[in-house]
KEKE-3310 file (N, C-alpha, C; in steps of 0.2 Angstrom, whole numbers, plus 5000, padded with zeros to 4 digits):
npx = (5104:5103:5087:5084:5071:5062:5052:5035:5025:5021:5013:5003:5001:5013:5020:5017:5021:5036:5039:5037:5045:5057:5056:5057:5068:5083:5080:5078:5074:5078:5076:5063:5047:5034:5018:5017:5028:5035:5031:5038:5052:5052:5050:5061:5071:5071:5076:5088:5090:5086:5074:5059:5047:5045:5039:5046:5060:5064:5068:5076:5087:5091:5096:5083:5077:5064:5048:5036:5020:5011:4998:4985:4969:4967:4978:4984:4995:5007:5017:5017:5018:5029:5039:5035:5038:5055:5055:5055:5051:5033:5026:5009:4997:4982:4964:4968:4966:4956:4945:4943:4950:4964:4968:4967:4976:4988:4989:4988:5002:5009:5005:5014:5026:5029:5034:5034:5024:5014:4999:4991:4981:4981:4971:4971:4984:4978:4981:4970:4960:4964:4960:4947:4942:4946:4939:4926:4928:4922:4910:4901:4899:4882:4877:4883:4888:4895:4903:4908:4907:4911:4919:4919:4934:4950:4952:4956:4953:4945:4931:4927:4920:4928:4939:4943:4935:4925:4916:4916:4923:4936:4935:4927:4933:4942:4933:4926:4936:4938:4929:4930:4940:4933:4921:4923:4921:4913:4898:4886:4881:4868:4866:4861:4865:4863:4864:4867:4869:4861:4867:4876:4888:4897:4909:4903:4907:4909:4904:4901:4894:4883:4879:4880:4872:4873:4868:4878:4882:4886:4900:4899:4886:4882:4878:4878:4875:4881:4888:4889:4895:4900:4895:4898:4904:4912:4923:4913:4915:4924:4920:4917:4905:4900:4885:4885:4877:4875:4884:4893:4903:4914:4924:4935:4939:4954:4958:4951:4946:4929:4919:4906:4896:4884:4885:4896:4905:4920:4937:4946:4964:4974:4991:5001:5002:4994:5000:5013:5015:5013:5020:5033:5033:5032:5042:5050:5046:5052:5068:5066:5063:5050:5037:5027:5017:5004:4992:4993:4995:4984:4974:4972:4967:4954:4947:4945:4938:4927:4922:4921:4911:4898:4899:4898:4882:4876:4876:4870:4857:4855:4856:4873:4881:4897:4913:4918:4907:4897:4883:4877:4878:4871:4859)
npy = (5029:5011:5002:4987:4976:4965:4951:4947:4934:4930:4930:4936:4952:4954:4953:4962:4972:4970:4972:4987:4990:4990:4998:5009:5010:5011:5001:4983:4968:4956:4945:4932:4927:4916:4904:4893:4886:4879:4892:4901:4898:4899:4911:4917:4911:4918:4932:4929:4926:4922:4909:4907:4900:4904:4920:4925:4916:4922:4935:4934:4929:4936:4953:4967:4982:4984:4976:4969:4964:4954:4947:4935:4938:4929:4927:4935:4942:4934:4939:4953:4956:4949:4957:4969:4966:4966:4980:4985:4995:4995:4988:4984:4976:4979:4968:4974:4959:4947:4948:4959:4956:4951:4962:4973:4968:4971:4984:4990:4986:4993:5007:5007:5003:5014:5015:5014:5016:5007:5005:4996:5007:5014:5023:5034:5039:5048:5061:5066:5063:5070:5084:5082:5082:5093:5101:5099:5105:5116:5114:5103:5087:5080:5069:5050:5038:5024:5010:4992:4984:4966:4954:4934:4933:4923:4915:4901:4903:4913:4914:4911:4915:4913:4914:4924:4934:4941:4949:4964:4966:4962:4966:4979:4987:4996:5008:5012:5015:5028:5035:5036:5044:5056:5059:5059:5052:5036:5033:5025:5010:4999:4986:4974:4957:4945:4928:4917:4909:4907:4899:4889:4892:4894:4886:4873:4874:4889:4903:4917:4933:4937:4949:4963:4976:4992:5006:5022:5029:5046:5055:5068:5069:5068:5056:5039:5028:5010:4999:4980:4969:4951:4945:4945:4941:4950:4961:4977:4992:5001:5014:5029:5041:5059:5068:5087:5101:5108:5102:5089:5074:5063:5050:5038:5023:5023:5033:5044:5061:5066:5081:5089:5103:5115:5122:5118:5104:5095:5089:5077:5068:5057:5061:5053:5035:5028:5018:5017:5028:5023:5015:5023:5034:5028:5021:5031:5039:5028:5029:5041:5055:5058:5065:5055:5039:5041:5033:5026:5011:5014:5020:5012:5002:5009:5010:4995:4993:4999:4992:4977:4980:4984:4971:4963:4967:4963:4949:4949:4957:4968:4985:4991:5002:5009:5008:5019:5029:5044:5045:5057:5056:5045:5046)
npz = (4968:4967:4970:4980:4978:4985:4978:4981:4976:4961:4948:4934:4939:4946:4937:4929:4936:4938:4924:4922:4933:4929:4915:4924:4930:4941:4952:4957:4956:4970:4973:4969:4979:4979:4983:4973:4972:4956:4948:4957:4954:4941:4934:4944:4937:4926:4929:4937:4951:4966:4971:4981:4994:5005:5012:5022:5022:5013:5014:5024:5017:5005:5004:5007:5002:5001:4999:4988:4985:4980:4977:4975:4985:4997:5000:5008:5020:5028:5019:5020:5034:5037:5031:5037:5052:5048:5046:5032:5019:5011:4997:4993:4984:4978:4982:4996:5007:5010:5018:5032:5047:5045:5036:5044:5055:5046:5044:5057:5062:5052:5055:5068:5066:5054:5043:5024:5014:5000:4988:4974:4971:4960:4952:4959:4955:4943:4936:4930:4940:4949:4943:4943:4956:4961:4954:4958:4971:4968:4964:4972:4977:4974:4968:4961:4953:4950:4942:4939:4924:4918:4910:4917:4926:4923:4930:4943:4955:4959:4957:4968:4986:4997:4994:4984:4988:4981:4967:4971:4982:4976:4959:4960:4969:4965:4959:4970:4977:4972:4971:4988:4986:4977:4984:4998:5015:5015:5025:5026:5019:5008:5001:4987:4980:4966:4962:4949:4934:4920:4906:4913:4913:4923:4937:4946:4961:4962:4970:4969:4968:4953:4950:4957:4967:4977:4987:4993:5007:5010:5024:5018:5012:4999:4991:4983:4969:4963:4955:4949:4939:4933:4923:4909:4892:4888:4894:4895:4902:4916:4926:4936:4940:4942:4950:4948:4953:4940:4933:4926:4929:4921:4925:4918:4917:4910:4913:4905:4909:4907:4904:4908:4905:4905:4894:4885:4884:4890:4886:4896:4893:4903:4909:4911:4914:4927:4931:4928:4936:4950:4955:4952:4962:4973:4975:4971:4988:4995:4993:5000:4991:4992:5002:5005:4996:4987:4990:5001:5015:5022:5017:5008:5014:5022:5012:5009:5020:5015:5005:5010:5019:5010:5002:5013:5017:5007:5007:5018:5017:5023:5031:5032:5045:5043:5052:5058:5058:5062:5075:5071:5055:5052:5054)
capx = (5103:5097:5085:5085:5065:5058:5046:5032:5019:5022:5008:5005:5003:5020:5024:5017:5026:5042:5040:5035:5049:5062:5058:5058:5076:5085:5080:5082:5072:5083:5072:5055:5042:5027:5017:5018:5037:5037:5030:5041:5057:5052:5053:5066:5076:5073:5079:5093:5086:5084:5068:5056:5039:5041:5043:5052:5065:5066:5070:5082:5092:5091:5094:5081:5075:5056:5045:5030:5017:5005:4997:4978:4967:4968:4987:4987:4998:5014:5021:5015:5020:5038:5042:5035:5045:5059:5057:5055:5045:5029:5022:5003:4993:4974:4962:4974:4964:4952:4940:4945:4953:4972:4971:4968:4981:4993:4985:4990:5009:5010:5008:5018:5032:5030:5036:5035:5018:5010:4996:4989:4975:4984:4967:4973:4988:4979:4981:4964:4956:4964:4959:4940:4942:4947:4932:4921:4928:4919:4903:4901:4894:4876:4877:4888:4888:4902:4902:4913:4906:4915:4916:4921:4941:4949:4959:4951:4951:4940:4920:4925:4920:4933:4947:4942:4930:4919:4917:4915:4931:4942:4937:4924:4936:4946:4930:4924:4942:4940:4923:4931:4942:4930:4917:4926:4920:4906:4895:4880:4880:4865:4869:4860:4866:4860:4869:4865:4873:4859:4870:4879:4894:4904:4910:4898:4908:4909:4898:4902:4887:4884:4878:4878:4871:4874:4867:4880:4879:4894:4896:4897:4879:4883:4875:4880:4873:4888:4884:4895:4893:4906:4892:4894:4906:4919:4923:4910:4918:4922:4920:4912:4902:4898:4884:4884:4874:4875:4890:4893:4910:4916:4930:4936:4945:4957:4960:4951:4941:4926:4917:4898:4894:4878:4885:4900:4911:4927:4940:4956:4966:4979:4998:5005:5001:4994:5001:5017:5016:5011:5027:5037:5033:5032:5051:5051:5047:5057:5071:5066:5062:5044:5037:5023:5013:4997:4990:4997:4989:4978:4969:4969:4962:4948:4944:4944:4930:4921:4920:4920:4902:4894:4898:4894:4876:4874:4876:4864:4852:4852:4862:4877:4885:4905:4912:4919:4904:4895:4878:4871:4878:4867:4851)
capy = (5023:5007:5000:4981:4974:4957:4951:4942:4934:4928:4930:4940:4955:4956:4955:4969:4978:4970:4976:4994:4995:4989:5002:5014:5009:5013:4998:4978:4962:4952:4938:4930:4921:4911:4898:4888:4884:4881:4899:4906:4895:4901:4922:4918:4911:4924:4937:4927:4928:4915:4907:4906:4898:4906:4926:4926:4914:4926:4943:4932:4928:4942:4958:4970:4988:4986:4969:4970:4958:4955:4939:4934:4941:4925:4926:4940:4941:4932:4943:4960:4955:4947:4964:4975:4965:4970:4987:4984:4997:4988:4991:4978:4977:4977:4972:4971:4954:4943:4951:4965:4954:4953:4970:4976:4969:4974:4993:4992:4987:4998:5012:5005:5004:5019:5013:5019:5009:5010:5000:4999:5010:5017:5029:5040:5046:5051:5068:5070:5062:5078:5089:5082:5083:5103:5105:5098:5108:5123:5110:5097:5082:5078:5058:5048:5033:5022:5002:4990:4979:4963:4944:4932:4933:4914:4913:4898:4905:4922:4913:4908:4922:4911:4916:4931:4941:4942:4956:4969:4966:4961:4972:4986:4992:5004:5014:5012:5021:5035:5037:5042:5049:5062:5061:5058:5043:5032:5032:5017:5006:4993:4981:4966:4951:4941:4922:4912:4910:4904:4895:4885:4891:4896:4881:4871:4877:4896:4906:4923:4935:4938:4955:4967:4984:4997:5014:5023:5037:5047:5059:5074:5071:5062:5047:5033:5019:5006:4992:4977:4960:4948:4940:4947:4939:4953:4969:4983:4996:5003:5023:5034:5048:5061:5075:5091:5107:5111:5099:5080:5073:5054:5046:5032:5018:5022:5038:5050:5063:5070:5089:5091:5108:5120:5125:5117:5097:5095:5081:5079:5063:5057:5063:5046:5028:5029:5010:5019:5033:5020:5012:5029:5036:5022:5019:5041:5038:5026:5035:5050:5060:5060:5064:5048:5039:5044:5028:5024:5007:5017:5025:5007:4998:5013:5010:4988:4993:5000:4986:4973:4983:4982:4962:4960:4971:4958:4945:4948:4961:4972:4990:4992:5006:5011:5007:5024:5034:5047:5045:5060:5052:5040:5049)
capz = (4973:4965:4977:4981:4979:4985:4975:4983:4970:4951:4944:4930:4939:4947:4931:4926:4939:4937:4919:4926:4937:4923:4912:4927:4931:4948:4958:4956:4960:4973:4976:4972:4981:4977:4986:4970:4968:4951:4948:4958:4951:4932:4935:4946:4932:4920:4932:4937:4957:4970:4972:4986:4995:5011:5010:5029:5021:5005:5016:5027:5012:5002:5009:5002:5004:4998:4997:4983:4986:4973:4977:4980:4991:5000:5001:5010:5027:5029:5015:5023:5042:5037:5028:5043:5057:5046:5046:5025:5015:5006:4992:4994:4978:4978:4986:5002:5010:5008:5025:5040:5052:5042:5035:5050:5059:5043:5047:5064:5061:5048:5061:5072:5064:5050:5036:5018:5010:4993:4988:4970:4969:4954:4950:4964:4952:4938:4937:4928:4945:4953:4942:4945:4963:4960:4950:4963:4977:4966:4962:4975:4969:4974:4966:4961:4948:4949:4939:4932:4921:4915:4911:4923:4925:4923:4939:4949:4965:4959:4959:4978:4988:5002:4992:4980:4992:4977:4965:4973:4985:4970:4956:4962:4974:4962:4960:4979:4981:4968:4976:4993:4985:4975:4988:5006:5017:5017:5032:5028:5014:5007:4994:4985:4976:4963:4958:4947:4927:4916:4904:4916:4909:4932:4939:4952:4966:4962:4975:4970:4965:4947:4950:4964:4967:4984:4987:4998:5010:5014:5027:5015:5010:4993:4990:4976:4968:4964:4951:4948:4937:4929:4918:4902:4889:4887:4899:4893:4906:4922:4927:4941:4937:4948:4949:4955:4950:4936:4931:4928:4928:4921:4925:4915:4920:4905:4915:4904:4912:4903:4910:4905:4905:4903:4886:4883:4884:4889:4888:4898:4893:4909:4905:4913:4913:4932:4933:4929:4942:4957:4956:4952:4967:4976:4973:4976:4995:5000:4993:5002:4987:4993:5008:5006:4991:4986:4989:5006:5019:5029:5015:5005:5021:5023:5005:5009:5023:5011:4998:5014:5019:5003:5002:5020:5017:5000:5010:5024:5013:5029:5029:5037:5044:5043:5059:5060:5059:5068:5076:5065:5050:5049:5059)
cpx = (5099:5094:5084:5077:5065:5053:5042:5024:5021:5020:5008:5001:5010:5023:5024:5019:5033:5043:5039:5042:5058:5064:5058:5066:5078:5083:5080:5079:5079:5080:5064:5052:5035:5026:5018:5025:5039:5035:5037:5049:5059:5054:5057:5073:5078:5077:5085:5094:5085:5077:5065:5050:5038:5045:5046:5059:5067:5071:5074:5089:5094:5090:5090:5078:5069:5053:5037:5027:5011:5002:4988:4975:4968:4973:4988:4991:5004:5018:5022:5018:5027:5042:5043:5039:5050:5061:5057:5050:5042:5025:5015:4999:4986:4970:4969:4970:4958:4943:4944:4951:4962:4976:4970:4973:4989:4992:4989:4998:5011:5010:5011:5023:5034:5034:5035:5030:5018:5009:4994:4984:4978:4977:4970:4980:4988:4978:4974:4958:4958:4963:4950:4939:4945:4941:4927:4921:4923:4912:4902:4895:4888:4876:4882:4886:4893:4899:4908:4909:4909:4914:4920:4929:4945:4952:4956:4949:4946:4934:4921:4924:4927:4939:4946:4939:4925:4919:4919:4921:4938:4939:4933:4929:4940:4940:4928:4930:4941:4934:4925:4936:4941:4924:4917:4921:4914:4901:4890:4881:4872:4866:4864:4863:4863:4867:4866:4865:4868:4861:4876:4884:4901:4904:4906:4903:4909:4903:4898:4896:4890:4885:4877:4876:4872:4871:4873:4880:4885:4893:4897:4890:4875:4879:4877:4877:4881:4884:4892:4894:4900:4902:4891:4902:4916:4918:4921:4915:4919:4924:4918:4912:4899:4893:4884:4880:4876:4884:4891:4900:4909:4921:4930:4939:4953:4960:4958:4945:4936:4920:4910:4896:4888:4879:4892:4903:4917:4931:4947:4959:4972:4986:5003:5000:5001:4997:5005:5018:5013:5017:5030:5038:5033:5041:5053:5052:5051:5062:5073:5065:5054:5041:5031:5021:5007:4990:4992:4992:4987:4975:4966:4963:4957:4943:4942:4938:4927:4916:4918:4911:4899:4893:4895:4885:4873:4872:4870:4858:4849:4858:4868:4881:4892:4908:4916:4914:4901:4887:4872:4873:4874:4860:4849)
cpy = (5018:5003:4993:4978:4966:4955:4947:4940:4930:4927:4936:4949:4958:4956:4960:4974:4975:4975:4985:4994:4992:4995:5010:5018:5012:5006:4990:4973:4957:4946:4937:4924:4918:4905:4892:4890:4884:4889:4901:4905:4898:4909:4921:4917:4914:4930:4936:4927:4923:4914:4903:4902:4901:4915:4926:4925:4920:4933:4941:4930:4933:4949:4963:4978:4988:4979:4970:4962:4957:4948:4939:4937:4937:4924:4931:4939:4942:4937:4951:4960:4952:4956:4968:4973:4965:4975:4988:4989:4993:4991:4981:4979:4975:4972:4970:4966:4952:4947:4954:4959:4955:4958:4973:4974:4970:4981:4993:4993:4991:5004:5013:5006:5011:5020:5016:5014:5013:5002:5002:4998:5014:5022:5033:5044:5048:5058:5072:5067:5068:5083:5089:5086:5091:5105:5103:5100:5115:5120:5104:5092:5083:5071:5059:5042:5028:5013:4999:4981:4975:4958:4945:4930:4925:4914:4908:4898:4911:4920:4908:4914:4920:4912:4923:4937:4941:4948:4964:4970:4965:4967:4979:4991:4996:5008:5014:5017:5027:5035:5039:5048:5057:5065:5061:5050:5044:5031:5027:5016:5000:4992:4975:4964:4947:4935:4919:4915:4904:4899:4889:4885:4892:4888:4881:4875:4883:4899:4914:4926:4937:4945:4957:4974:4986:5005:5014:5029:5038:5054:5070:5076:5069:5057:5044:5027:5018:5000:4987:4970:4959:4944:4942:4943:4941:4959:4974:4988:4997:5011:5023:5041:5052:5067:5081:5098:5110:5110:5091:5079:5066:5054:5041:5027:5019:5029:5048:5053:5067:5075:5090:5096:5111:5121:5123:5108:5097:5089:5080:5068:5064:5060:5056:5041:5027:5021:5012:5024:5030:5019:5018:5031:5033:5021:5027:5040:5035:5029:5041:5055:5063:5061:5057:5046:5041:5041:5025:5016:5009:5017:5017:5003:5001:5010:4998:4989:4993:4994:4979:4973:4981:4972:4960:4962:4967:4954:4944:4952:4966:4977:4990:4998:5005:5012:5016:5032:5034:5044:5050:5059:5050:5039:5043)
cpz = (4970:4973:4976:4985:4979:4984:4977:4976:4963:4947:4938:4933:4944:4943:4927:4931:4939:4929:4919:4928:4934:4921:4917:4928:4939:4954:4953:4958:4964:4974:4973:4973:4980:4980:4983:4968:4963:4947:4949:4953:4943:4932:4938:4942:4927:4925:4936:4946:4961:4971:4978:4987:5001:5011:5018:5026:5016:5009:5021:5025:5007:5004:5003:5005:5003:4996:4993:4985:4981:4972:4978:4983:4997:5005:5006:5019:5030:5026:5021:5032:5044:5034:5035:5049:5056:5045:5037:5022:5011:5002:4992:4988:4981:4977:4992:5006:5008:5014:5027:5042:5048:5040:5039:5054:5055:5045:5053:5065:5056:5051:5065:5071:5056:5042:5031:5015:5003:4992:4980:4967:4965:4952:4953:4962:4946:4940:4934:4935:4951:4952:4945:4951:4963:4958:4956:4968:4976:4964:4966:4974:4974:4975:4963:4956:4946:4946:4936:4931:4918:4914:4917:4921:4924:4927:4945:4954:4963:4959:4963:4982:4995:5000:4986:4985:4990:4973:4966:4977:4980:4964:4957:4966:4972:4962:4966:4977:4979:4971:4981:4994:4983:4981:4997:5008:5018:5024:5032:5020:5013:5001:4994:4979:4974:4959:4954:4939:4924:4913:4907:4916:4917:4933:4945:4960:4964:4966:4974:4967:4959:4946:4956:4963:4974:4981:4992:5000:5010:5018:5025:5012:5005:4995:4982:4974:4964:4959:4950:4945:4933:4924:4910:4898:4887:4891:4895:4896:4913:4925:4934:4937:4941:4944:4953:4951:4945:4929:4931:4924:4927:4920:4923:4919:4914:4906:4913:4908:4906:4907:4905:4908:4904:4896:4885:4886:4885:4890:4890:4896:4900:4906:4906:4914:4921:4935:4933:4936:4948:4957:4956:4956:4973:4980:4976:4984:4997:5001:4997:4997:4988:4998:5010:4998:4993:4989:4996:5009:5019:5022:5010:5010:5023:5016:5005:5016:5022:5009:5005:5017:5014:5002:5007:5018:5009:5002:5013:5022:5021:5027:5034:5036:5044:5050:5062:5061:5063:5069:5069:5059:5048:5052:5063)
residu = (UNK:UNK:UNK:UNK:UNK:UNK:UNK:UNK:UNK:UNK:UNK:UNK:UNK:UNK:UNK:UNK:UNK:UNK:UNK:UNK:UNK:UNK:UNK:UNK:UNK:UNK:UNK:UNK:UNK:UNK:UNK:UNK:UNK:UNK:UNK:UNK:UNK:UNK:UNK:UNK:UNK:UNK:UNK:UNK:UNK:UNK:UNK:UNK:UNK:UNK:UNK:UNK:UNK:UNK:UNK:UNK:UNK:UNK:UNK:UNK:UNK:UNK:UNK:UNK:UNK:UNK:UNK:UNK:UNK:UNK:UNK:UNK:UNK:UNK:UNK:UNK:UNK:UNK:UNK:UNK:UNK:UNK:UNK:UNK:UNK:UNK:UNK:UNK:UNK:UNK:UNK:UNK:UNK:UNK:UNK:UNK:UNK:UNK:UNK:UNK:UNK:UNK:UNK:UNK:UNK:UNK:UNK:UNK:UNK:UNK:UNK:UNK:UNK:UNK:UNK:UNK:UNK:UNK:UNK:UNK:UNK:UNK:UNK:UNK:UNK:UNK:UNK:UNK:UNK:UNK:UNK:UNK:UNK:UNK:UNK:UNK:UNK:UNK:UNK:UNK:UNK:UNK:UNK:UNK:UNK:UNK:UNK:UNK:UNK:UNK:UNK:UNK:UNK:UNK:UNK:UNK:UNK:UNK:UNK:UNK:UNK:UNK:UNK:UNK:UNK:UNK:UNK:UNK:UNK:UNK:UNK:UNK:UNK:UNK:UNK:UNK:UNK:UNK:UNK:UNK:UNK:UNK:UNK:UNK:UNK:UNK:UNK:UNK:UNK:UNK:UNK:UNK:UNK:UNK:UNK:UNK:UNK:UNK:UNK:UNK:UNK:UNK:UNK:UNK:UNK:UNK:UNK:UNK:UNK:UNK:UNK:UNK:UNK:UNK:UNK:UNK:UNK:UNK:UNK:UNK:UNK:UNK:UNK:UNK:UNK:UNK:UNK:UNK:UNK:UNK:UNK:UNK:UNK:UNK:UNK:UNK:UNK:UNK:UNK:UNK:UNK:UNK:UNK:UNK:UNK:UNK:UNK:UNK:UNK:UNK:UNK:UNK:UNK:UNK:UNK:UNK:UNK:UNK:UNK:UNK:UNK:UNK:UNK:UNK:UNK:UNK:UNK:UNK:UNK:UNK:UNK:UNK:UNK:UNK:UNK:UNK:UNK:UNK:UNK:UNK:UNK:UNK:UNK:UNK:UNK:UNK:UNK:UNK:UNK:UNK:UNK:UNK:UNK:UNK:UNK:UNK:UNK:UNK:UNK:UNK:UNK:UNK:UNK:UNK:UNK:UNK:UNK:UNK:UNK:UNK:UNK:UNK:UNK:UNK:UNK:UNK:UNK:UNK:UNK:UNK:UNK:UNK:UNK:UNK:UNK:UNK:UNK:UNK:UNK:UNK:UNK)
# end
């Protein structure tokens, strides 16, 4: 069954899923859209595809089985809420919204109607994030240490927190996810922000913090500190690292996992290219060959409260909790 994708976005990471789901084979761009027309016009031409600005018009001309959206945080909406009043499986790339109110009302029709999602939190299939998660059922963490260090990306919309979110919403949020991943949910969050680029070097309208840090509480007991800057030159790294008795586990962002032992190191590289196994399975479910992705809405949209708290709690340097926790949570 090849499957008939409409591609919303044409930036270059649609492009790295177009190129992903080329050499996956079985499915087909029928369409793509982009707010900037000549974008979308130019990919449209290479793949030989009609070209869009509005994704309603795109999924009323092209019939398609699956709508990828990979645009902004900004952007987020129309794409996601033309697909679901079609009844479209959708794949929504990270983070899913700019703030709550969009992804949440994408959350809700995505229950509604029961579709087939996947978003990409591509950590969630390396297979060495579930061996970790094995190991810590037998060692439960304690702490946690998660960062991603990097310069500032060149995309003009990313130092507006009005259209990026801000760090911490655009890039922190893969480790936030492997954090509730390895640690389950978050229950109170406090975060500070520091702004301001010595060298002069961010455009005068950029407002996004340089650096951020959060402790976070979760309601298994864990706690995390979280760091996050874009002021360095070239991307250092971004991991999470957990402790637990008698064991400390790091997760790479490069997927490798490495095992610190009382008397011995261990090191597991990933077996796939978890950027390949999002799409793969992704394309599985709809199909029907899988019962869901790894990675589904809901668990992205839990993982965008997260990172939304921590911004917020930067923002107002007060803590906030998780709007689904308990009283004894958070004493």
């Amino acid at each position: 069954m090849t499957l008939r994708i409409a591609l919303v976005g044409a930036g270059s990471v649609a492009r790295r899923h177009l190129h992903v789901l080329h050499g996956l084979g079985g499915s087909r761009v029928v369409s793509v859209t982009d707010a900037h027309r000549p974008a979308a016009e130019a990919l449209a031409a290479e793949l030989d595809v009609p070209a869009f600005t509005d994704p309603a018009r795109a999924l009323d001309a092209a019939e398609a089985d699956a709508v990828y959206v990979c645009v902004p945080p900004f952007a987020h909406g129309p794409a996601e809420l033309a697909a679901l009043e079609r009844g479209k499986a959708l794949f929504v790339e990270k983070p899913v919204g700019l703030g709550l109110d969009v992804a949440e009302q994408i959350g809700r029709r995505v229950e509604e109607t029961g579709v087939v999602t996947g978003t990409g939190y591509h950590w969630r299939c390396l297979d060495t994030a579930v061996l970790a998660r094995d190991l810590l059922a037998e060692a439960p963490p304690l702490l946690a240490n998660g960062y991603w260090l990097d310069k500032r990306p060149p995309a003009p919309w990313w130092g507006r927190t009005d259209r990026s979110g801000g760090q911490v919403v655009e890039q922190l949020t893969h480790v936030l996810d492997m954090a509730r991943f390895l640690l389950g949910e978050a229950v109170e969050v406090y975060a500070a922000g520091v702004r301001g680029t010595p060298d002069g070097t961010a455009p005068a309208e950029d407002d996004v913090d340089d650096a951020t840090a959060a402790t976070v509480r979760f309601r298994s007991g864990s706690v995390a500190t979280l760091a996050a800057t874009s002021a360095l030159a070239v991307k250092h790294r971004a991991a999470l690292h957990t402790v637990s008795r008698g064991l400390v586990l790091e997760l790479a962002e490069d997927g490798r996992l490495t095992a610190f032992w009382p008397a011995e190191r261990t090191e597991h590289a990933p077996a796939e290219d978890p950027k390949v196994t999002v799409d793969r399975e992704f394309l599985e479910a709809v199909r029907g060959e899988r019962g869901s992705t790894r990675a589904p809405y809901g668990e992205a949209l839990r993982t965008h409260r997260l990172a939304c708290a921590i911004a917020r709690s930067a923002r107002t340097g007060r803590p906030v909790v998780l709007a689904d926790a308990e009283p004894e949570d958070v004493g």
